[in-house]
C-alpha positions as a Markdown table, in Angstrom:
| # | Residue | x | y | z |
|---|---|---|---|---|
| 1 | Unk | 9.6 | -13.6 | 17.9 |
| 2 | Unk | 7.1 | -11.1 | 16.9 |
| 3 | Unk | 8.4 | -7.8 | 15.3 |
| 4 | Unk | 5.8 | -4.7 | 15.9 |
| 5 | Unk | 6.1 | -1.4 | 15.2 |
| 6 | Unk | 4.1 | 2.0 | 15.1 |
| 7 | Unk | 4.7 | 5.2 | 13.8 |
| 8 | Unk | 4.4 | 7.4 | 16.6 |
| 9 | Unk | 5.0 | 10.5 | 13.8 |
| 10 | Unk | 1.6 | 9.2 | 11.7 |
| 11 | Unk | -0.4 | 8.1 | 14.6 |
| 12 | Unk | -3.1 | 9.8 | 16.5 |
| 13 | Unk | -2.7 | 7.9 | 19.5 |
| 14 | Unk | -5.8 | 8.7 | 22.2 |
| 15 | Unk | -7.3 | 10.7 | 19.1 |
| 16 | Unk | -7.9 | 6.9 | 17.4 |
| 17 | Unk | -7.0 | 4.2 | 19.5 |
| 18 | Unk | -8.3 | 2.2 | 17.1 |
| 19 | Unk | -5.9 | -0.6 | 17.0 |
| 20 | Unk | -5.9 | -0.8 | 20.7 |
| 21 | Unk | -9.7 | -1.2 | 20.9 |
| 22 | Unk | -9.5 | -4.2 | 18.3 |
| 23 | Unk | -6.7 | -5.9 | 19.6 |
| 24 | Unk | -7.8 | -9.6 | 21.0 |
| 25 | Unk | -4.5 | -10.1 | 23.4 |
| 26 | Unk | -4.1 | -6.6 | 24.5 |
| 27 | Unk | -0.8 | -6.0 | 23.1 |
| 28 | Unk | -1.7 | -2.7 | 21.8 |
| 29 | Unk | -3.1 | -0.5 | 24.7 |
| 30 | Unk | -3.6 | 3.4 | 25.6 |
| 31 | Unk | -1.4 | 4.6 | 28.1 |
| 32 | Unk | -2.3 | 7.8 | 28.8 |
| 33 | Unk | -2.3 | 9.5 | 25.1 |
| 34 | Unk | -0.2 | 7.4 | 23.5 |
| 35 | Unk | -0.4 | 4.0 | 21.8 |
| 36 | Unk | 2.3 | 1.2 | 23.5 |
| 37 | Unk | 3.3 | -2.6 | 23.0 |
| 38 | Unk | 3.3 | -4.7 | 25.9 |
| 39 | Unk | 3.8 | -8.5 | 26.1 |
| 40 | Unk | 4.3 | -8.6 | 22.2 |
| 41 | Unk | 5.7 | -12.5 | 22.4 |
| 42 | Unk | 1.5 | -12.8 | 23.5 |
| 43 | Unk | 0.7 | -11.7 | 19.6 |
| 44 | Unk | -1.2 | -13.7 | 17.8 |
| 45 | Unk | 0.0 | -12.5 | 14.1 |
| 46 | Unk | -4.0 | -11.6 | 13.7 |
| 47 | Unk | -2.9 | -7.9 | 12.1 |
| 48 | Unk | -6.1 | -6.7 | 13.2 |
| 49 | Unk | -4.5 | -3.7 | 14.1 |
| 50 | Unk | -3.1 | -3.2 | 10.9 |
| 51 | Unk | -6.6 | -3.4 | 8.9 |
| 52 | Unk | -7.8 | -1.1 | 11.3 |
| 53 | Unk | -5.5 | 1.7 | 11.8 |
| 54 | Unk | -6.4 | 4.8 | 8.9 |
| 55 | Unk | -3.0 | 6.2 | 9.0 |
| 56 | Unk | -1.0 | 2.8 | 8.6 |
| 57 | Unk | 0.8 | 3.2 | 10.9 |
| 58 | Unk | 1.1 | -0.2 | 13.1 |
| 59 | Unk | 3.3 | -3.2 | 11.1 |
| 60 | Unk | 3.3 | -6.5 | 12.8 |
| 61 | Unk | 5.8 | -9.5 | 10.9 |
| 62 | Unk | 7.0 | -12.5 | 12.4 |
| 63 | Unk | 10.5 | -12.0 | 13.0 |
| 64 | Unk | 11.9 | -15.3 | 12.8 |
């Protein structure tokens, strides 16, 4: 199982969205004006998200 995380107190959620926009199996989208995980077992371990985000704030690990 995938283990991903964000640090709502860092992030700029709606401000960015970076890691949203980058993410190929839309497990990171904007809801609103904050930043949620959907389908997360659909992650591909890419860490895309993590190159991209400036504050740092997304971790992705596989959890087994």
């Amino acid at each position: 199982m995938v283990k991903i995380e964000i640090d709502h107190d860092k992030c700029e959620n709606s401000d960015c969205g970076e890691c949203a926009d980058v993410c190929p199996m839309e497990i990171l989208v904007l809801e609103g004006d904050k930043i949620v995980i959907q389908n997360k077992e659909d992650c591909s371990l890419c860490e895309v998200c993590m190159d991209v985000c400036p504050q740092e704030c997304v971790t992705v690990e596989d959890d087994d």
